[in-house]
PQR file of N, CA, C, O and H, with PARSE charges and radii, in Angstrom:
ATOM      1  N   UNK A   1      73.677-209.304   7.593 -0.4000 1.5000
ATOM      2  CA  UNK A   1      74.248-207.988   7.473 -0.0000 2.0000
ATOM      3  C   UNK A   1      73.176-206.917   7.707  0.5500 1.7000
ATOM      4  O   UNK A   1      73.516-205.774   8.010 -0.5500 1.4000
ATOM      5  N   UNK A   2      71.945-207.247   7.579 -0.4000 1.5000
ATOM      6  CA  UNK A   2      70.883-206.488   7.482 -0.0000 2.0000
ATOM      7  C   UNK A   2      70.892-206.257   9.168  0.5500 1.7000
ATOM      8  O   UNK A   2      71.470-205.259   9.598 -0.5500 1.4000
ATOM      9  H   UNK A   2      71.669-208.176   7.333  0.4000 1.0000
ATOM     10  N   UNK A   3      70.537-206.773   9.682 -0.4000 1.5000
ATOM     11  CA  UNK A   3      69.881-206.982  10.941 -0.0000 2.0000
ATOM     12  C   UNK A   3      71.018-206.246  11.807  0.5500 1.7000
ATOM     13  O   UNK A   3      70.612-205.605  12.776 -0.5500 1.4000
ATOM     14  H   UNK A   3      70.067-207.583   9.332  0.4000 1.0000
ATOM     15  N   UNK A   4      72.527-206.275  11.534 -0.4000 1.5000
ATOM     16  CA  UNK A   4      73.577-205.689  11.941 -0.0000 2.0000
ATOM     17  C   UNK A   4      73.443-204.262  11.544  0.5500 1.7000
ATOM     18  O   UNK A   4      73.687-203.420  12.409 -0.5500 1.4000
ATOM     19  H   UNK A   4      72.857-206.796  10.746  0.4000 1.0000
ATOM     20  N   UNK A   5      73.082-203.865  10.332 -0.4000 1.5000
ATOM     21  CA  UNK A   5      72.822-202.245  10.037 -0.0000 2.0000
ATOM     22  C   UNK A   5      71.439-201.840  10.728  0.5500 1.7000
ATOM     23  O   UNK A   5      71.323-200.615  10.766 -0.5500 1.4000
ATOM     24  H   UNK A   5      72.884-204.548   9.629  0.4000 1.0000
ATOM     25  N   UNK A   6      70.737-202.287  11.090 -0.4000 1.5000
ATOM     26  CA  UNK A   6      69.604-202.204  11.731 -0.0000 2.0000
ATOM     27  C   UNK A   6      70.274-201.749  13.120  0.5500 1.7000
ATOM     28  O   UNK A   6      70.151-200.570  13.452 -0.5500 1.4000
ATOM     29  H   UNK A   6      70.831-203.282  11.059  0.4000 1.0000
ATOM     30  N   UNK A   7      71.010-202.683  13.979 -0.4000 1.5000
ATOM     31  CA  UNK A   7      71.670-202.705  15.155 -0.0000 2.0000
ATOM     32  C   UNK A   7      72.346-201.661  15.010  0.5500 1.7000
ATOM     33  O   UNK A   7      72.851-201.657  16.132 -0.5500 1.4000
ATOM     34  H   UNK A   7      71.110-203.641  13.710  0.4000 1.0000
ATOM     35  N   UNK A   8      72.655-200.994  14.643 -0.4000 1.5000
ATOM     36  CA  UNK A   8      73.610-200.199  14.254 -0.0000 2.0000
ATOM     37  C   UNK A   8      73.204-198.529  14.476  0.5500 1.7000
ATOM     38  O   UNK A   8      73.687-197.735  15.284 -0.5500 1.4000
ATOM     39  H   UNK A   8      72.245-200.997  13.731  0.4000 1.0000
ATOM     40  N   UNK A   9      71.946-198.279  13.266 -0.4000 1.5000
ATOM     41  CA  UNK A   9      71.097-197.184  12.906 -0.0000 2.0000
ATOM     42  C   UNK A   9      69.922-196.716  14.367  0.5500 1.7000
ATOM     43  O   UNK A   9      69.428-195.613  14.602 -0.5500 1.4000
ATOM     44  H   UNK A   9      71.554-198.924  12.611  0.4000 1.0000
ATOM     45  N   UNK A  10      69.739-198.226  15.255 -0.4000 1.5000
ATOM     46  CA  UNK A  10      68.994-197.825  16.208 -0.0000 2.0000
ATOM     47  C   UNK A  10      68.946-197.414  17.408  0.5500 1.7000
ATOM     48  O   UNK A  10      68.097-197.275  18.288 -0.5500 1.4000
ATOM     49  H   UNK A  10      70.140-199.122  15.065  0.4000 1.0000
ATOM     50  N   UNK A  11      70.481-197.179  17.202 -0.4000 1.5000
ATOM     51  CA  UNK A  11      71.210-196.461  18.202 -0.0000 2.0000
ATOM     52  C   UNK A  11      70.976-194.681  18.320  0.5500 1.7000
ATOM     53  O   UNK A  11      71.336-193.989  19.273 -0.5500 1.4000
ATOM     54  H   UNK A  11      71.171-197.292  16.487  0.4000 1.0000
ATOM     55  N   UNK A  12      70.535-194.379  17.531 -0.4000 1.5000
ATOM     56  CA  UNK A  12      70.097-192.947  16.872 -0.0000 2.0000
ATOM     57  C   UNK A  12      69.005-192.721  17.780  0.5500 1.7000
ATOM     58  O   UNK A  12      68.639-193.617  18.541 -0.5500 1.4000
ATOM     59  H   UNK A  12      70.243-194.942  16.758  0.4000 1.0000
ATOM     60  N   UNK A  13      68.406-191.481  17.754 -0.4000 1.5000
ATOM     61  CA  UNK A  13      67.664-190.809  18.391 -0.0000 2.0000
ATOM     62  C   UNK A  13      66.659-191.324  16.959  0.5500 1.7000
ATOM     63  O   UNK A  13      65.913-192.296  16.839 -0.5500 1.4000
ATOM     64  H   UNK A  13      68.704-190.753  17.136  0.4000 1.0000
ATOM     65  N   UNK A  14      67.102-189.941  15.742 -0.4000 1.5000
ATOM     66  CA  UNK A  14      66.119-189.733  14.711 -0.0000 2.0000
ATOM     67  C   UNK A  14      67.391-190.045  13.865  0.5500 1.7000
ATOM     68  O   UNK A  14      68.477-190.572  14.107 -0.5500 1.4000
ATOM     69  H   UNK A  14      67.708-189.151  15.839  0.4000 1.0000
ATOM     70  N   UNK A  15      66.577-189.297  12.375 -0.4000 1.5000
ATOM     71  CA  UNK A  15      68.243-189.565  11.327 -0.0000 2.0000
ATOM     72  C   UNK A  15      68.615-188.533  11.629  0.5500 1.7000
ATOM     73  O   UNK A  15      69.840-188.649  11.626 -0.5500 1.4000
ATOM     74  H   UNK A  15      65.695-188.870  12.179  0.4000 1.0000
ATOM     75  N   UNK A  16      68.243-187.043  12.042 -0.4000 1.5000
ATOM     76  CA  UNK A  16      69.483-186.407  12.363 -0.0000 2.0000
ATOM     77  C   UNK A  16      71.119-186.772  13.035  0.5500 1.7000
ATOM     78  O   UNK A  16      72.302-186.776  12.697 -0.5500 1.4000
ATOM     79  H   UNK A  16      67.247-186.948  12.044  0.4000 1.0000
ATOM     80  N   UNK A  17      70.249-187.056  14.192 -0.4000 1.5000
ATOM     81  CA  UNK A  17      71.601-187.518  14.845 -0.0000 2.0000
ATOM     82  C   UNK A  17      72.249-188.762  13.910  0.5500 1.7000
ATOM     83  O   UNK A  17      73.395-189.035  14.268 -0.5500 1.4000
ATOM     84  H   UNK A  17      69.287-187.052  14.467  0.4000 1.0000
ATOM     85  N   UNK A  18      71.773-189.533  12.839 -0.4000 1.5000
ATOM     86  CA  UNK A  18      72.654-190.409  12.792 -0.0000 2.0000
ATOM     87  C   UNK A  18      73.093-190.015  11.420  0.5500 1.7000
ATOM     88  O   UNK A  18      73.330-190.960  10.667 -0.5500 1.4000
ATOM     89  H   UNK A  18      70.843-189.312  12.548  0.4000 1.0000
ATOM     90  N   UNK A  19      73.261-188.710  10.906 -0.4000 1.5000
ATOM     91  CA  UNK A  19      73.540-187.988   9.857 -0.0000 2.0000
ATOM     92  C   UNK A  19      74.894-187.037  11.162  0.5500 1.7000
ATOM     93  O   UNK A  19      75.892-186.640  10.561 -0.5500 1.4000
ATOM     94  H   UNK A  19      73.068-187.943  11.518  0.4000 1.0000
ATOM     95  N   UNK A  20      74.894-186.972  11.498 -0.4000 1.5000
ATOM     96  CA  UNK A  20      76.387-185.745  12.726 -0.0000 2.0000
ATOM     97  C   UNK A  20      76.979-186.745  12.891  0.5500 1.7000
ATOM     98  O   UNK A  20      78.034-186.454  13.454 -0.5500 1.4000
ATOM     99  H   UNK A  20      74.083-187.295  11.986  0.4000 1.0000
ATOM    100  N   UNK A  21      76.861-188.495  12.606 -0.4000 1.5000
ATOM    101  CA  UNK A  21      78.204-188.966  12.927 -0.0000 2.0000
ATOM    102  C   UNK A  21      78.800-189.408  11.375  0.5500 1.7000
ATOM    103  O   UNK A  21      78.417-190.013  10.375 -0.5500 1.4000
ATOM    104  H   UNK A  21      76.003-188.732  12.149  0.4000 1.0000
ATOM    105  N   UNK A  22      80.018-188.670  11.888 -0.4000 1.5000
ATOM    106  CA  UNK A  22      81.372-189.072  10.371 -0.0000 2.0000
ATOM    107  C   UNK A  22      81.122-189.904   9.546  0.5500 1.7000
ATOM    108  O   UNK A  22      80.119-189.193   9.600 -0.5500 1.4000
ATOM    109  H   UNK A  22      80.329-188.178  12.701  0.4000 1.0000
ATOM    110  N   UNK A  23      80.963-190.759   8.752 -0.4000 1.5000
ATOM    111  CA  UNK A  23      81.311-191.661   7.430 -0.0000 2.0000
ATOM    112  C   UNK A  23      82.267-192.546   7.995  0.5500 1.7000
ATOM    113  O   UNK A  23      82.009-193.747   8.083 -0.5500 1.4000
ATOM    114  H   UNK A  23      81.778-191.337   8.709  0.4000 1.0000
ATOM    115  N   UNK A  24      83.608-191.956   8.482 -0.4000 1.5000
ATOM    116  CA  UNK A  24      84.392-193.252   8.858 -0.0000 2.0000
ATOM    117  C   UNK A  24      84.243-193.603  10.312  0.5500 1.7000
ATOM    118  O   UNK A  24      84.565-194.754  10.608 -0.5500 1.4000
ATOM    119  H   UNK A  24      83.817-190.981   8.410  0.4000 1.0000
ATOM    120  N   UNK A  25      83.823-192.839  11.244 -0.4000 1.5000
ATOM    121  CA  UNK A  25      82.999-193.623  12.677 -0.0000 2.0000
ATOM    122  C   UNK A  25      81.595-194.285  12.512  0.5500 1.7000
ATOM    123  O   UNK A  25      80.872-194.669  13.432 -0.5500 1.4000
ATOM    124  H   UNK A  25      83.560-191.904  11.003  0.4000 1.0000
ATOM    125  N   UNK A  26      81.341-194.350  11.181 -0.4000 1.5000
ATOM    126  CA  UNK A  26      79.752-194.921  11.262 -0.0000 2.0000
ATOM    127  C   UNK A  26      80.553-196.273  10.525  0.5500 1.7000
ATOM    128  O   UNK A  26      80.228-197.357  11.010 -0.5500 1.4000
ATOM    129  H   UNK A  26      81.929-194.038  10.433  0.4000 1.0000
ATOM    130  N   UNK A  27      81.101-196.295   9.918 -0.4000 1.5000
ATOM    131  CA  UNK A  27      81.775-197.240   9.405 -0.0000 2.0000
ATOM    132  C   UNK A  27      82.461-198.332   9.997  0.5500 1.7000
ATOM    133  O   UNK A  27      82.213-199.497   9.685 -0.5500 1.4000
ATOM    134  H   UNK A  27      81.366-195.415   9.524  0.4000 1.0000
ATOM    135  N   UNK A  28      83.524-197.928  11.047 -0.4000 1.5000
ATOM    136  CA  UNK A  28      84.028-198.165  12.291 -0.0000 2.0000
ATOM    137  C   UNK A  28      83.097-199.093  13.044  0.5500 1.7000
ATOM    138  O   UNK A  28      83.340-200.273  13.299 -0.5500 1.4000
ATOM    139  H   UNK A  28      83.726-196.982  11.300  0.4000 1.0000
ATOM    140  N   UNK A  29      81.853-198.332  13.415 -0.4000 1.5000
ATOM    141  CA  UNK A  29      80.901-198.882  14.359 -0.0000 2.0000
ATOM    142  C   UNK A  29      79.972-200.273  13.785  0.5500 1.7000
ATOM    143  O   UNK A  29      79.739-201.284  14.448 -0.5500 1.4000
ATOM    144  H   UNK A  29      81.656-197.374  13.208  0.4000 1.0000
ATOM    145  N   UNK A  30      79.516-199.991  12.327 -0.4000 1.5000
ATOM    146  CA  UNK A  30      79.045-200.832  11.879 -0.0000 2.0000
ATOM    147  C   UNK A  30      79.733-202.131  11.510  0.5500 1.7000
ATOM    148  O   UNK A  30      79.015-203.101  11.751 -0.5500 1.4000
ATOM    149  H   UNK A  30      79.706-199.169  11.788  0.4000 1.0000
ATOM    150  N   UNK A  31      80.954-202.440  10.980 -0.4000 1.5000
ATOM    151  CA  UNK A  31      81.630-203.244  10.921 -0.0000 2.0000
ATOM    152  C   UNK A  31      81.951-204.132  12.414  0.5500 1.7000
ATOM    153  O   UNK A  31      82.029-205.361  12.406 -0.5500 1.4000
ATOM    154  H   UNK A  31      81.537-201.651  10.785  0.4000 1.0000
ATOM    155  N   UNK A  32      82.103-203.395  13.538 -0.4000 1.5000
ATOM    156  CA  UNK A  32      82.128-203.635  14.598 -0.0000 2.0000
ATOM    157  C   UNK A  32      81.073-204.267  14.939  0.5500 1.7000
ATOM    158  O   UNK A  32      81.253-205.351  15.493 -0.5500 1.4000
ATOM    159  H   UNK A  32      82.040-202.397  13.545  0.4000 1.0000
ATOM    160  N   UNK A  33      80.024-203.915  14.776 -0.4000 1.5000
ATOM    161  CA  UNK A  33      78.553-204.766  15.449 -0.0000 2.0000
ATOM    162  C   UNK A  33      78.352-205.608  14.551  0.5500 1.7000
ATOM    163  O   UNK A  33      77.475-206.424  14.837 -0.5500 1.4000
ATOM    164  H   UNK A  33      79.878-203.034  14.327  0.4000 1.0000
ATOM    165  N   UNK A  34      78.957-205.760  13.302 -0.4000 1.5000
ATOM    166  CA  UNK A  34      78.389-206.938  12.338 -0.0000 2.0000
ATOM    167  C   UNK A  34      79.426-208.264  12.301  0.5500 1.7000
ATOM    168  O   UNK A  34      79.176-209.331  11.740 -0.5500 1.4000
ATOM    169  H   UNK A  34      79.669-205.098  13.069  0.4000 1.0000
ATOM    170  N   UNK A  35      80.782-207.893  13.118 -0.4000 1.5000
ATOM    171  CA  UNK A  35      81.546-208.975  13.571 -0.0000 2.0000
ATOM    172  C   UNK A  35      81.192-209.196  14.455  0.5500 1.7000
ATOM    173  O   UNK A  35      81.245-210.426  14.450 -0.5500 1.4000
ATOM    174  H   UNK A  35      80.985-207.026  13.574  0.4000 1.0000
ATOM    175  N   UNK A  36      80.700-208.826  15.619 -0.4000 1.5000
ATOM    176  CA  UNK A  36      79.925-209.477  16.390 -0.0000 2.0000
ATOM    177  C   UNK A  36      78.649-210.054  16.315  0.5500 1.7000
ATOM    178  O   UNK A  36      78.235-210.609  17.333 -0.5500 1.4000
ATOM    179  H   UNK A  36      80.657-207.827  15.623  0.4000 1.0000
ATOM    180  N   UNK A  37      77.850-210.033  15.183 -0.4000 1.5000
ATOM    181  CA  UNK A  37      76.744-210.674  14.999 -0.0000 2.0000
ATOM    182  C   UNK A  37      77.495-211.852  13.732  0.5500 1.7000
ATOM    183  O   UNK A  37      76.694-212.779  13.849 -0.5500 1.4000
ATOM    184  H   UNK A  37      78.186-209.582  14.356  0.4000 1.0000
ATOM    185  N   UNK A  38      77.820-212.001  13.388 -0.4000 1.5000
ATOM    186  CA  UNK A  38      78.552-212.982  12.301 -0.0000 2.0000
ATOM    187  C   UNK A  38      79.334-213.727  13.416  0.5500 1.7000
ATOM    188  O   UNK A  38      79.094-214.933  13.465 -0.5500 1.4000
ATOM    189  H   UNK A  38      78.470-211.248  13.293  0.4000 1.0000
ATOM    190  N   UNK A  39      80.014-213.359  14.109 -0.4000 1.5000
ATOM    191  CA  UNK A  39      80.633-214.502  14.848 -0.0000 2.0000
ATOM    192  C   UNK A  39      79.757-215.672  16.001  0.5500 1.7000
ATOM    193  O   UNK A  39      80.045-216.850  16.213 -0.5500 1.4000
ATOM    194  H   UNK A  39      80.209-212.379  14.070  0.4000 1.0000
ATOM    195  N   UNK A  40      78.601-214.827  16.617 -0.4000 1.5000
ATOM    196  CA  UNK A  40      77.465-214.984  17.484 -0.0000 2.0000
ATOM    197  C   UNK A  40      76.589-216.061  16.443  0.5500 1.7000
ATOM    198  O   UNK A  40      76.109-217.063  16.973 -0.5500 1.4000
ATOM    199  H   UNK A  40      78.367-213.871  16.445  0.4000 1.0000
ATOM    200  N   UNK A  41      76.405-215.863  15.090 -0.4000 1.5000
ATOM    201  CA  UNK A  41      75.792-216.366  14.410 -0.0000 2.0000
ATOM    202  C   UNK A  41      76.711-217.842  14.109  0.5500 1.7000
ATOM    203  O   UNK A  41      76.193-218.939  14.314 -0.5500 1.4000
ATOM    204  H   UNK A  41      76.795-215.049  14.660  0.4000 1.0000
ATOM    205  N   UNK A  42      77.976-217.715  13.654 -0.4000 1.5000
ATOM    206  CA  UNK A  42      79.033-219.182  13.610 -0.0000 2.0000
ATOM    207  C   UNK A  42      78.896-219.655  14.989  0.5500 1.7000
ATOM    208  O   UNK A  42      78.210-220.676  15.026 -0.5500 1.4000
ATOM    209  H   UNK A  42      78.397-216.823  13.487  0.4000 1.0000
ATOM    210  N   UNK A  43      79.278-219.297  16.043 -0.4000 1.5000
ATOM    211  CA  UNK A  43      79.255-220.034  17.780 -0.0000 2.0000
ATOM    212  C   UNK A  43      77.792-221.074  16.920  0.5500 1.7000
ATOM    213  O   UNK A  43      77.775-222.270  16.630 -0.5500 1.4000
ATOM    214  H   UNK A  43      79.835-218.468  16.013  0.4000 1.0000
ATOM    215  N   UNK A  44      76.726-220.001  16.726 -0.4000 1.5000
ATOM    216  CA  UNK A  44      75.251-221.263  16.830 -0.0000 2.0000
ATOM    217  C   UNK A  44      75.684-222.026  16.242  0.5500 1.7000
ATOM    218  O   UNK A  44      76.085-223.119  16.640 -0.5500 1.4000
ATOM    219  H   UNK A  44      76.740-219.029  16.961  0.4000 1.0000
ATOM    220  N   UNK A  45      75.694-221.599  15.145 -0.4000 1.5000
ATOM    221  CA  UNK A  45      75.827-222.666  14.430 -0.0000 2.0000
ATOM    222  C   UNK A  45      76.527-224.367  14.382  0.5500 1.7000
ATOM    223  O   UNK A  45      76.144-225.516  14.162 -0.5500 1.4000
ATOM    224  H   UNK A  45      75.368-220.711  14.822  0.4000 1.0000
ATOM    225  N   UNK A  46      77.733-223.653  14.731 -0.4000 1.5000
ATOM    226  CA  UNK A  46      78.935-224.854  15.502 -0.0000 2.0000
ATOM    227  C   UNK A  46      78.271-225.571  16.465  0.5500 1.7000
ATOM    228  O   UNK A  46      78.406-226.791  16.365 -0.5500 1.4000
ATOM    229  H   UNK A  46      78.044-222.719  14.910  0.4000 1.0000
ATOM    230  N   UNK A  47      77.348-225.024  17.694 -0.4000 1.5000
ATOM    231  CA  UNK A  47      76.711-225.216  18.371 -0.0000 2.0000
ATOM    232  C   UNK A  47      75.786-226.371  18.089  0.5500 1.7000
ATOM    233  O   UNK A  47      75.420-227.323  18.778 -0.5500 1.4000
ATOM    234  H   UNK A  47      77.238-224.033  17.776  0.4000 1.0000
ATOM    235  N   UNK A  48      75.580-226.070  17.125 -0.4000 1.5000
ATOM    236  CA  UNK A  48      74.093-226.933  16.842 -0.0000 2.0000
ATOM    237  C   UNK A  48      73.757-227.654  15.799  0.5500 1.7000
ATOM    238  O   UNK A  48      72.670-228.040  15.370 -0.5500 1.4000
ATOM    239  H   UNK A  48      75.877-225.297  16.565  0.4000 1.0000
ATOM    240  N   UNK A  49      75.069-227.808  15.380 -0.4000 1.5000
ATOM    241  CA  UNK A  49      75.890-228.896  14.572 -0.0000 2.0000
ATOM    242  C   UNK A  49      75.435-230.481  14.660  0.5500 1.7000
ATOM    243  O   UNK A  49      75.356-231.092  13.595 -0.5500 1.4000
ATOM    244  H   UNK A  49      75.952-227.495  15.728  0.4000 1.0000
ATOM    245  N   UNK A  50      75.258-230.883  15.382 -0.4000 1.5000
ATOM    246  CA  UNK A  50      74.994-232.156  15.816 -0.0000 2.0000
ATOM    247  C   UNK A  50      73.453-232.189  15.926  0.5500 1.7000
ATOM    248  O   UNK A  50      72.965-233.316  16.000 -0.5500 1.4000
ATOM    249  H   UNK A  50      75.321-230.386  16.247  0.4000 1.0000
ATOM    250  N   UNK A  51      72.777-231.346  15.944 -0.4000 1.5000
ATOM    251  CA  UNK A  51      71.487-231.330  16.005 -0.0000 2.0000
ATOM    252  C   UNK A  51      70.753-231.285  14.538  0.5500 1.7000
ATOM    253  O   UNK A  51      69.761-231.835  14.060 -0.5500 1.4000
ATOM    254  H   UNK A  51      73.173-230.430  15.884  0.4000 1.0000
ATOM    255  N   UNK A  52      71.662-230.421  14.098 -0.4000 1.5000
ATOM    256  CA  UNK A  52      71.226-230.905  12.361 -0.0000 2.0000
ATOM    257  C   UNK A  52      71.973-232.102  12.072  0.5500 1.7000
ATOM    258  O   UNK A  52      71.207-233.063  12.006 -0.5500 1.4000
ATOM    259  H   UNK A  52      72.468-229.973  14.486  0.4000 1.0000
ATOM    260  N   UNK A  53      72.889-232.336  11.921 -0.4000 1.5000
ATOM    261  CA  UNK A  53      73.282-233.364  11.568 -0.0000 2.0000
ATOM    262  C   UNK A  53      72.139-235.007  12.206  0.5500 1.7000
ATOM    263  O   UNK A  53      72.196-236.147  11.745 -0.5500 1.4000
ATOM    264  H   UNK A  53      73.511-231.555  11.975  0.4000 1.0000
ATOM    265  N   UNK A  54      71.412-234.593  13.125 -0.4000 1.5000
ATOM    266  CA  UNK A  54      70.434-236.147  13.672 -0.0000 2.0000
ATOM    267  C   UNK A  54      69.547-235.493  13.359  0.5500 1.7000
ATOM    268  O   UNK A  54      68.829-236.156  14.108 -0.5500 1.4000
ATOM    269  H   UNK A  54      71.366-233.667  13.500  0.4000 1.0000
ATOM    270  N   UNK A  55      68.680-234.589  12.830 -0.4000 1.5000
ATOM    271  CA  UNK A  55      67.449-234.163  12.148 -0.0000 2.0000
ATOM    272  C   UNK A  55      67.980-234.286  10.537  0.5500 1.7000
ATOM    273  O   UNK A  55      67.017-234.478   9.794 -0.5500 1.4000
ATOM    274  H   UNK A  55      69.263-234.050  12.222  0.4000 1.0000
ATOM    275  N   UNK A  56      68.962-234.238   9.994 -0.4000 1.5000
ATOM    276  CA  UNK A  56      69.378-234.724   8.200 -0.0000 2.0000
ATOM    277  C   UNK A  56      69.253-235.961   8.623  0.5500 1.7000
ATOM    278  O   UNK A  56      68.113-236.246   8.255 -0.5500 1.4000
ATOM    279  H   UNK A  56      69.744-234.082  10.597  0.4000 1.0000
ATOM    280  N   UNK A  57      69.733-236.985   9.218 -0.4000 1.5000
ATOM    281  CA  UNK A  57      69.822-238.122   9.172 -0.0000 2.0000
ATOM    282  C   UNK A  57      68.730-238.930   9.230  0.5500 1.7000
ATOM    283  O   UNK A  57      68.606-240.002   8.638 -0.5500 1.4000
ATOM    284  H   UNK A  57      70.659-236.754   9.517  0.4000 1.0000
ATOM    285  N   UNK A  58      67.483-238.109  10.363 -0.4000 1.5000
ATOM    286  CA  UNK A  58      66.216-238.895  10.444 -0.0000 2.0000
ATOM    287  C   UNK A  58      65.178-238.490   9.126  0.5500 1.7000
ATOM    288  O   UNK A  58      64.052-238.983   9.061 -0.5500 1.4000
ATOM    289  H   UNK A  58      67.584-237.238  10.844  0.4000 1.0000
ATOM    290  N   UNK A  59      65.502-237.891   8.476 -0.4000 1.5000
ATOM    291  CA  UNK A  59      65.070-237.216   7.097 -0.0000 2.0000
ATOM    292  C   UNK A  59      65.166-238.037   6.241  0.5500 1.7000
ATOM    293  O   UNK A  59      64.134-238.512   5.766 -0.5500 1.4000
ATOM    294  H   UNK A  59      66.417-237.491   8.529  0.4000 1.0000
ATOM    295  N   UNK A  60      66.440-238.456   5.783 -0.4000 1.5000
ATOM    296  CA  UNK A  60      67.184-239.304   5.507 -0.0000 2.0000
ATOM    297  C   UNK A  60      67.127-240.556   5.282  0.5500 1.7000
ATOM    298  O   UNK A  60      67.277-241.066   4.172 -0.5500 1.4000
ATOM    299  H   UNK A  60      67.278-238.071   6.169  0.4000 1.0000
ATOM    300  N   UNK A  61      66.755-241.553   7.027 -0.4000 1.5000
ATOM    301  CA  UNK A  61      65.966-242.427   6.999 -0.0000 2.0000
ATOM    302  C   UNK A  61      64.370-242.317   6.244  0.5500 1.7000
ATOM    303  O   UNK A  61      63.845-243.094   5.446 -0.5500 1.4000
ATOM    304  H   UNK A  61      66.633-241.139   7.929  0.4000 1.0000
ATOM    305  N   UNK A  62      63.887-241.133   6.796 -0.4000 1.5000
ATOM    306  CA  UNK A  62      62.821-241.380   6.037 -0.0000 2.0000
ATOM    307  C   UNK A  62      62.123-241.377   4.609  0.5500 1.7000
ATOM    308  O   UNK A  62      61.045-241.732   4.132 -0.5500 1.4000
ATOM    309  H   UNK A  62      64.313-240.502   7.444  0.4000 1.0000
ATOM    310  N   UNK A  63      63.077-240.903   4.261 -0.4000 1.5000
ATOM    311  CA  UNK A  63      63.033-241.312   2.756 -0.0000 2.0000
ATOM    312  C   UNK A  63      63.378-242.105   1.855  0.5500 1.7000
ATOM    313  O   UNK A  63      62.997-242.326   0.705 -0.5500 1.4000
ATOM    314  H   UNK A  63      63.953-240.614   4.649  0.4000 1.0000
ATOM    315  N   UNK A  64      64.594-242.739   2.902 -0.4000 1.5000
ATOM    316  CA  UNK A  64      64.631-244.593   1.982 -0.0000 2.0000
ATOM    317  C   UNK A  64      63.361-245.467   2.737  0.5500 1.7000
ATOM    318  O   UNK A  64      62.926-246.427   2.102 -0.5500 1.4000
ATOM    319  H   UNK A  64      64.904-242.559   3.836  0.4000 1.0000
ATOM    320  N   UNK A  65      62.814-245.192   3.943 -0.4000 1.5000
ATOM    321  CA  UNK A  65      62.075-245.800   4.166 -0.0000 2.0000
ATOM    322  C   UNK A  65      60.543-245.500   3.771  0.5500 1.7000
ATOM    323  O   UNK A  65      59.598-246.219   4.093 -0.5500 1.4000
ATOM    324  H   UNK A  65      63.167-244.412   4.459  0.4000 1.0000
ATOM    325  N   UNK A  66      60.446-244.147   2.911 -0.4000 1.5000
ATOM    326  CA  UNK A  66      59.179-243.689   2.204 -0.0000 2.0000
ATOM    327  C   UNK A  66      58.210-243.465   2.843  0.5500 1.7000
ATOM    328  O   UNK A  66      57.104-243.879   2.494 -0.5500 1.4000
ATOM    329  H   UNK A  66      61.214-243.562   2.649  0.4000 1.0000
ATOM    330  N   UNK A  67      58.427-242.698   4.020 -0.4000 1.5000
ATOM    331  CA  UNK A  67      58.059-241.942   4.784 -0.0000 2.0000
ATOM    332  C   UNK A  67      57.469-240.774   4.693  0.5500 1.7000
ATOM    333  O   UNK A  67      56.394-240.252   4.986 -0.5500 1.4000
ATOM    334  H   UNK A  67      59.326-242.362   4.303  0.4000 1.0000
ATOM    335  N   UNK A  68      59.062-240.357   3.921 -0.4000 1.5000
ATOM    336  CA  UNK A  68      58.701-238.696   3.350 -0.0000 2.0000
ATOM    337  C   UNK A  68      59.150-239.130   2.161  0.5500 1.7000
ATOM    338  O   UNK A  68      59.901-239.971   1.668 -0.5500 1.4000
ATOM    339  H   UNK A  68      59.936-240.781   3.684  0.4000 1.0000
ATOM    340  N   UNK A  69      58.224-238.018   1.799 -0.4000 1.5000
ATOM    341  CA  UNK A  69      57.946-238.254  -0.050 -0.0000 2.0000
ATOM    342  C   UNK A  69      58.047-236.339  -0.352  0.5500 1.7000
ATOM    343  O   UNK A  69      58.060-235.443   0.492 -0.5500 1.4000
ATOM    344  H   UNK A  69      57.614-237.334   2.200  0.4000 1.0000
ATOM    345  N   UNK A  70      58.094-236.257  -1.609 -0.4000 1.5000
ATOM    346  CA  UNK A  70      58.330-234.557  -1.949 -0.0000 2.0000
ATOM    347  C   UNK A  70      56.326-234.524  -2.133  0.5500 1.7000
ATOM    348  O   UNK A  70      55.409-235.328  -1.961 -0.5500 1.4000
ATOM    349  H   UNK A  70      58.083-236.984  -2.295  0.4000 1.0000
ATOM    350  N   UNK A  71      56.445-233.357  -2.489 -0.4000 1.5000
ATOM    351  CA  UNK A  71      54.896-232.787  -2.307 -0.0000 2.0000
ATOM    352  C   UNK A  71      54.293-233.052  -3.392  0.5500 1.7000
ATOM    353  O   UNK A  71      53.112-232.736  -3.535 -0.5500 1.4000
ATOM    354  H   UNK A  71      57.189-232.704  -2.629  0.4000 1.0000
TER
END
């Protein structure tokens, strides 16, 4: 959410200008860029699903096989 209000605010010149736009168009806009970064963020994820899932698993192995141990 951070990184989306960031996206958002750096659209501004200075804070003036981002003080002249409305409360409910800044609102509007921000919600807008943060469904698009939340959804961009699920695609990866889904994405790359299977890639964690065989990096947990070799983890996994290695710790019944005592490999990896905690610190």
């Amino acid at each position: 959410m951070f990184e989306a209000y960031l996206e958002c605010i750096a659209q501004y010149d200075d804070f003036e200008d981002y003080n002249k736009v409305e409360l409910a168009n800044h609102s509007k806009n921000h919600l807008k860029i943060f469904t698009i970064k939340a959804s961009n963020k699920f695609a990866d994820m889904d994405k790359d699903e299977q890639q964690t899932r065989e990096i947990c698993g070799s983890v996994r192995e290695g710790i019944s096989q005592g490999l990896v141990r905690p610190l």
